[in-house]
C-alpha positions as CSV (number, residue, x, y, z in Angstrom):
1,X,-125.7,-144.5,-116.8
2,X,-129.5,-144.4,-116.5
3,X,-131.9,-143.7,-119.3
4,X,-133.8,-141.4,-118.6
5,X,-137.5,-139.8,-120.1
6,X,-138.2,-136.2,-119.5
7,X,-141.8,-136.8,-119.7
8,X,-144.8,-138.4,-117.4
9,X,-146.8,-138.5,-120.8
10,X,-148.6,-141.8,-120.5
11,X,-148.1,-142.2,-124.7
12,X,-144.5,-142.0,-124.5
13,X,-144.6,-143.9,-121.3
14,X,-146.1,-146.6,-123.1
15,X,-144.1,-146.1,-126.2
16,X,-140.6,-146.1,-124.2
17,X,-141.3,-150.1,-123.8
18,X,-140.8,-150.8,-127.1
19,X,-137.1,-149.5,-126.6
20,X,-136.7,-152.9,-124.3
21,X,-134.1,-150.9,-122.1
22,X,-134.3,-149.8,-118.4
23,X,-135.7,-146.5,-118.0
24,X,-136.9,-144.0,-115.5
25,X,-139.5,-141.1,-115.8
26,X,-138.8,-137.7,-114.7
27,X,-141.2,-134.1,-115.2
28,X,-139.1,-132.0,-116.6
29,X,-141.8,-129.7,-114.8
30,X,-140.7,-126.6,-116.6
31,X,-142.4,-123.8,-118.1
32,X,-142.1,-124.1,-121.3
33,X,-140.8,-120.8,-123.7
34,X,-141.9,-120.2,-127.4
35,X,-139.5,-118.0,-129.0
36,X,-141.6,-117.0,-131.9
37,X,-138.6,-116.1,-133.3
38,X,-138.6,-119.6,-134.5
39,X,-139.9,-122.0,-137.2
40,X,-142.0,-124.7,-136.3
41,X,-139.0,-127.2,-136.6
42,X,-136.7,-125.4,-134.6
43,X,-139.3,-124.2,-131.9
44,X,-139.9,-128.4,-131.5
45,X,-136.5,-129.2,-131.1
46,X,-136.0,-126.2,-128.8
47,X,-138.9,-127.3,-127.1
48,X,-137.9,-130.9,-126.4
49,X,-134.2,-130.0,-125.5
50,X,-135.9,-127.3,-122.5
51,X,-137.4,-130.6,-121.1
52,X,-134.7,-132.4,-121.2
53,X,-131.9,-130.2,-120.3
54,X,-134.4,-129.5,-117.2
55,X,-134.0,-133.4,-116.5
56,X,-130.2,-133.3,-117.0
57,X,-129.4,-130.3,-115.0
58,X,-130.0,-132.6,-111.6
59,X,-129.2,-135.8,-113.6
60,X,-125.2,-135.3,-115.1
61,X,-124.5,-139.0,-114.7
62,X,-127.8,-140.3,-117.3
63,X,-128.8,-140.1,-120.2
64,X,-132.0,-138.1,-120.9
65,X,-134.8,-138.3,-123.6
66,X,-136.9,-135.3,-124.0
67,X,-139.8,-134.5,-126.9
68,X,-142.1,-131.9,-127.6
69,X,-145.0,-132.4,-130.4
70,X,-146.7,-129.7,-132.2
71,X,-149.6,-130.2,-134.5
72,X,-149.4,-127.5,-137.6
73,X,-152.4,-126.7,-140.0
74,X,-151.9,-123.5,-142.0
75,X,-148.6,-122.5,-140.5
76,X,-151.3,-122.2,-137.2
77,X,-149.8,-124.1,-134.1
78,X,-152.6,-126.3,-132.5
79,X,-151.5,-127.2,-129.3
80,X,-153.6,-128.4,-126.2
81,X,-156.7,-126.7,-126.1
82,X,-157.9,-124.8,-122.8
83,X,-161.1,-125.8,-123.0
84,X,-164.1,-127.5,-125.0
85,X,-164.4,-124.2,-126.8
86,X,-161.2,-124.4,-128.2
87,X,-161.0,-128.2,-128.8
88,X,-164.0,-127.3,-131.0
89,X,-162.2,-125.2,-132.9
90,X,-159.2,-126.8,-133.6
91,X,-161.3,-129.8,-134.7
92,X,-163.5,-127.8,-136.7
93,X,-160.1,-126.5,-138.9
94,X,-158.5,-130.2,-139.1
95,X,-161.7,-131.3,-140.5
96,X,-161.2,-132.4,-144.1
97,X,-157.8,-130.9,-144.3
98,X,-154.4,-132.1,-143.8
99,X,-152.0,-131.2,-141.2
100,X,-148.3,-132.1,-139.9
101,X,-147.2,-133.4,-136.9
102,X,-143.4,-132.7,-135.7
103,X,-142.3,-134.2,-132.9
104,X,-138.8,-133.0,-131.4
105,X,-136.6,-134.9,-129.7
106,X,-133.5,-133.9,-127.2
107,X,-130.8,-136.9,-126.2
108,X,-128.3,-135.1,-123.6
109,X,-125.9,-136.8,-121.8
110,X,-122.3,-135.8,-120.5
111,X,-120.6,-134.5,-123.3
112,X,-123.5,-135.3,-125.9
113,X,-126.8,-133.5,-127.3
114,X,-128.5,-134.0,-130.1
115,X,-132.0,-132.3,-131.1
116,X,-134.0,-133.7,-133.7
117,X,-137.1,-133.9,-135.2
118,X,-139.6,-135.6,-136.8
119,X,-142.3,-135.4,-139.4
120,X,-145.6,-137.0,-140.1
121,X,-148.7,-135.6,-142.3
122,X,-152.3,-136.5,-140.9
123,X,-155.2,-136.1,-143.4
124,X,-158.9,-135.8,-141.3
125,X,-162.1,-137.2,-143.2
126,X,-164.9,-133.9,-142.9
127,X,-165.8,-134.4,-139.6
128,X,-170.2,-133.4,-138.4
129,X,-170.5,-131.2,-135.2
130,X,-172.5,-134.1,-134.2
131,X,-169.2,-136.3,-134.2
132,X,-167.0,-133.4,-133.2
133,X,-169.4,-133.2,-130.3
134,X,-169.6,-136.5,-129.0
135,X,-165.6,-136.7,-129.3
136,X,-165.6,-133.3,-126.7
137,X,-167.6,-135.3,-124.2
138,X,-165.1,-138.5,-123.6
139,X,-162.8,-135.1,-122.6
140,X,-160.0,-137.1,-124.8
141,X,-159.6,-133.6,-126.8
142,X,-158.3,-131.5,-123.8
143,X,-155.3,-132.9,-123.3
144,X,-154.1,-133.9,-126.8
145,X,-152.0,-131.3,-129.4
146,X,-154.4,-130.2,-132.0
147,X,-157.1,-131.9,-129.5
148,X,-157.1,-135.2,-130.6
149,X,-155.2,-138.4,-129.8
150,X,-154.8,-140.7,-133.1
151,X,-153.7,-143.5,-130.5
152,X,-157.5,-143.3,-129.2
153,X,-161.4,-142.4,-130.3
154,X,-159.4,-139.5,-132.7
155,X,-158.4,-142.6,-134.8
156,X,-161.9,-142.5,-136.0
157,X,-161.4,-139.1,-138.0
158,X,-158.3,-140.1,-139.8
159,X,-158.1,-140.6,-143.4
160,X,-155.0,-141.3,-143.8
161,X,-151.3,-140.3,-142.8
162,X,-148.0,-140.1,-144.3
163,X,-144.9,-140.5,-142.4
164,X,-144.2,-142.4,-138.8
165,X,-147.0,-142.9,-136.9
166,X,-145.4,-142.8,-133.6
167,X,-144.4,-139.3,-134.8
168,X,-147.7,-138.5,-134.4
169,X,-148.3,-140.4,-131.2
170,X,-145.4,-138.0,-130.0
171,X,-142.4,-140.4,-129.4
172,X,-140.8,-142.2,-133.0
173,X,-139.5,-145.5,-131.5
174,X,-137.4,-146.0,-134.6
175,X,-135.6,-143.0,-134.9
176,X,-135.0,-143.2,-131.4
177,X,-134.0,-146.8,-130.9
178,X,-131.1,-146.0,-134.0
179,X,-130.1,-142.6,-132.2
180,X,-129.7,-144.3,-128.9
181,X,-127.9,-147.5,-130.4
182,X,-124.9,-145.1,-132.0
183,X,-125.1,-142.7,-128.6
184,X,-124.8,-145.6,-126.2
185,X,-122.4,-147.9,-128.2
186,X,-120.2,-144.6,-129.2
């Protein structure tokens, strides 16, 4: 049995390390479906269980990871933004304020799932449009949640956070270390 991560993310590529086990990284390459019909924590965990049930489905013998973060300010879901416009904006809301981070997480192997998450509260200092500016142009912003990566140049805007960071980040090593070691050990 292979572990397996449902993601090409290069944070939780990076993060999966920390796990010290063998892995291997698979797209889920699936299009991802909001039922609005949701909260925000069950939307998460739906989220990360599409990605990895898209893994598992050509993968029955492994066990697969999957995750899905969401960044939440005034029951408003920031998620990537779709361009510098939008990045803007987000940034412009999260400044001064304090949001949550959830990050959902799917473990699926034969005969097992689990979905999960996470959560983590980020507080921004009041952030200039000078600042907010300069951030748009290293193009970080475009391919974060809630355009910014606290891993990165967004660390600069953080006041302070409660909870896991790697929630944040988008994988929690811990959580899923101690998940993994009562899944694989039974």
């Amino acid at each position: 049995m292979k572990l397996i991560l449902a993601s090409q993310s290069p944070r939780r590529l990076e993060l999966i390390k920390l796990l010290d086990m063998e892995y291997e990284a698979i797209s889920p390459n699936i299009e991802e479906i909001h039922d609005l019909s949701l909260t925000h924590e069950e939307l998460v965990t739906d989220l990360a269980f599409q990605k990895a049930l898209a893994v598992f489905k050509t993968h029955k013998d492994d066990l697969v990871l999957g995750f899905d973060t969401l960044v939440i300010i005034d029951d408003l879901i920031l998620g990537k933004p779709k361009s510098e416009e939008e990045a803007r904006y987000f940034l412009q809301i999260l400044s001064g304020k304090t949001h949550r981070v959830l990050t959902g997480c799917a473990i699926i192997k034969k005969g097992y799932s689990r979905s999960f998450y996470t959560e983590s509260k980020v507080t921004f200092w009041d952030l200039s449009e000078e600042e907010i500016d300069d951030y748009i142009k290293t193009k970080e912003p475009l391919d974060k949640a809630g355009a910014y990566g606290i891993q990165d140049h967004g660390a600069r805007f953080v006041k302070a956070i409660s909870g896991d960071y790697f929630t944040i980040v988008g994988f929690p090593v811990s959580k899923i270390y101690q998940e993994l070691k009562r899944v694989i050990k039974g």
